[in-house]
C-alpha positions in Angstrom: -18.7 4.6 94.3 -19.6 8.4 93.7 -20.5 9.4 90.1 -17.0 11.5 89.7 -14.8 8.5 90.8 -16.7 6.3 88.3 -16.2 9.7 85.4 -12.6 9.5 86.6 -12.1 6.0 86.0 -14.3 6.0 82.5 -11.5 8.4 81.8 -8.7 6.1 82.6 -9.8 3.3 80.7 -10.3 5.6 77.6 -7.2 6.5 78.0 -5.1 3.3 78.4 -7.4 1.5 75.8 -6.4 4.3 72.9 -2.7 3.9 74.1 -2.9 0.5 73.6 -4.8 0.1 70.0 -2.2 3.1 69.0 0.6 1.6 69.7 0.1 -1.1 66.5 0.4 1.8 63.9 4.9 2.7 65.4 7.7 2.3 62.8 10.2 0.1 63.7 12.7 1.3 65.9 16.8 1.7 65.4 17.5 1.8 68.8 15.5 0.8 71.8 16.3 1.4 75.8 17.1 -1.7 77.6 14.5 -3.7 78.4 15.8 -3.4 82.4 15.2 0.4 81.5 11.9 0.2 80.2 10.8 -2.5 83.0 11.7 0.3 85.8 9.5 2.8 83.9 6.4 0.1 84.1 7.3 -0.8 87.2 7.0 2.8 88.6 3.8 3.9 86.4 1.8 0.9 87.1 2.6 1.0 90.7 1.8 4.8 90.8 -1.8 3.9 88.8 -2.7 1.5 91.8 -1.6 3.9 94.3 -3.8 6.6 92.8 -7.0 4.7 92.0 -7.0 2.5 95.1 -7.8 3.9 98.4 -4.7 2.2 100.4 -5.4 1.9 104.0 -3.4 4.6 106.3 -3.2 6.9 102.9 -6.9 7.8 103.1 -6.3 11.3 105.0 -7.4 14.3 102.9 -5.2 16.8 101.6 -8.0 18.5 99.7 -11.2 19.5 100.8 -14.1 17.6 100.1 -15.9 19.5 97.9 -17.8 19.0 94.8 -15.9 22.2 92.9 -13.0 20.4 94.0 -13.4 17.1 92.6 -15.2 18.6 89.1 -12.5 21.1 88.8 -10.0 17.7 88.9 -12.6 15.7 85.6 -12.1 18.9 83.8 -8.2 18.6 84.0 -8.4 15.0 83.2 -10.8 15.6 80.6 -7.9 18.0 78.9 -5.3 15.8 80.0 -6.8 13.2 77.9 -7.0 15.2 74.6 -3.9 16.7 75.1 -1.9 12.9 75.0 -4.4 12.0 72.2 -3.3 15.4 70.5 0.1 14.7 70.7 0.0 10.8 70.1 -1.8 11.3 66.8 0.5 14.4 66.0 4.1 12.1 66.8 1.9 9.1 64.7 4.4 6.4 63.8 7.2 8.0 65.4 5.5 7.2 68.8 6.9 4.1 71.1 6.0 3.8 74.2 10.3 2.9 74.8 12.7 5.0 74.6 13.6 4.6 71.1 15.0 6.2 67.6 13.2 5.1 64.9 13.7 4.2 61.1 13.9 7.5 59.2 12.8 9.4 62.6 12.0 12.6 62.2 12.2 15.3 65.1 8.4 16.8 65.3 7.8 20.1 66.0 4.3 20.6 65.1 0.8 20.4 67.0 1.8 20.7 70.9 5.1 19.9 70.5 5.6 23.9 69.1 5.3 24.6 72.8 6.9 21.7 74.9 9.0 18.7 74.0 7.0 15.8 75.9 3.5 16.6 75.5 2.4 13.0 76.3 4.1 13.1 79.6 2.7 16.2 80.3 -1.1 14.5 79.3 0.0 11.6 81.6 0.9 13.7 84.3 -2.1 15.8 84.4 -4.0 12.7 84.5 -2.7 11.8 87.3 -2.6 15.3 89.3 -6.1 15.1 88.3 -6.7 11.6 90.0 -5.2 12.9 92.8 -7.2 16.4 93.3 -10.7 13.9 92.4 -9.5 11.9 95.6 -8.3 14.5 97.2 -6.6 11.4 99.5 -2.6 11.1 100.6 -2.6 7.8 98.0 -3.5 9.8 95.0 -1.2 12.5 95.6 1.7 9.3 96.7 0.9 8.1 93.0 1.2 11.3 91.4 4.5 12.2 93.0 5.6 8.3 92.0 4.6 9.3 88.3 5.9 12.3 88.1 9.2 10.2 89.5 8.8 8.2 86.6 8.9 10.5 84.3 11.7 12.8 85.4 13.5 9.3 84.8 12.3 8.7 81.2 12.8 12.6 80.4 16.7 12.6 81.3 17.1 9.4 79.2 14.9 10.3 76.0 16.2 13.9 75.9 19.9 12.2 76.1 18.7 9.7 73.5 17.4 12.4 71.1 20.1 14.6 71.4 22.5 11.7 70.2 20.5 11.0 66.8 19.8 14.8 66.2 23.1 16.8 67.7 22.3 20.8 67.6 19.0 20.2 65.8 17.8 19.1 69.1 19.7 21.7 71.0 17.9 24.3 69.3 14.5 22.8 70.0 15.2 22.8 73.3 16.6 26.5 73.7 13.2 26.9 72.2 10.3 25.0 74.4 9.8 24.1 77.6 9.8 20.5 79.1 6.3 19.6 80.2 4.3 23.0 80.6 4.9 26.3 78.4 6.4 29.0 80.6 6.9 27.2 83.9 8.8 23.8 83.3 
């Protein structure tokens, strides 16, 4: 396994190990999405993880070049993508769950990278996986990002319907006022 692959991976682990010691310090929630709902979701992200990290046979053909600028150019988004979801996991702090939920005495946040965008942590996710898929530079990387970025089109529509219910026009005006996922394009 080349050096960047094994980088790549480091960075996946980091990654899924501080989501998972993070996610002992969330309030308790109000109200939760059904566990059907939030099965789907880990359905589709897990799925879209092995698809990106495992070369599947017949999914191995090359949509990027094979070049070491290439690949590097793909750590460095990862590598941002990483701090970015740590940024805005430590910024949401015990407001985080990794359901779709409204918390006890939520708050709406609106500081750190949520000033810009409304789901920073999808947007960290998501560039982790766009950068899986440009270090492969293989058809199954770019099959699990497009299954991720699936998954969290999904979990967008429900959260911002689920956020607009527990904070009306407060949330309307915050999103008159960001973007989605990335400042000025989505």
């Amino acid at each position: 396994m080349s050096i960047p692959l094994v980088v790549c991976l480091a960075e996946w682990s980091l990654f899924i190990l501080y989501w998972d010691a993070s996610a002992k310090n969330s309030s308790a929630a109000k109200v939760s999405e059904s566990r059907k709902s939030r099965r789907v979701h880990e359905l589709l992200l897990n799925t879209a993880l092995l698809l990106a990290i495992i070369p599947v046979p017949g999914l191995r053909q090359r949509f990027l070049p094979d070049a070491s600028a290439v690949v590097w150019a793909g750590l460095v988004l990862q590598s941002g993508a990483l701090a970015l979801g740590v940024w805005a996991r430590r910024v949401l702090g015990r407001h985080w769950s990794g359901e779709i939920t409204i918390k006890v005495d939520h708050e709406l946040i609106r500081s750190g990278p949520y000033r810009l965008v409304r789901h920073p942590i999808y947007t960290a996710w998501l560039g982790m996986f766009a950068a899986t898929a440009i270090v492969y530079g293989q058809a199954h990387a770019l099959l699990g990002f497009a299954m991720a970025a699936f998954a969290y089109w999904r979990k967008i529509r429900l959260e911002e319907a689920n956020l607009r219910n527990a904070f009306g026009e407060e949330y309307d005006a915050y999103r008159r006022e960001t973007w989605a996922l990335v400042p000025w394009v989505l």
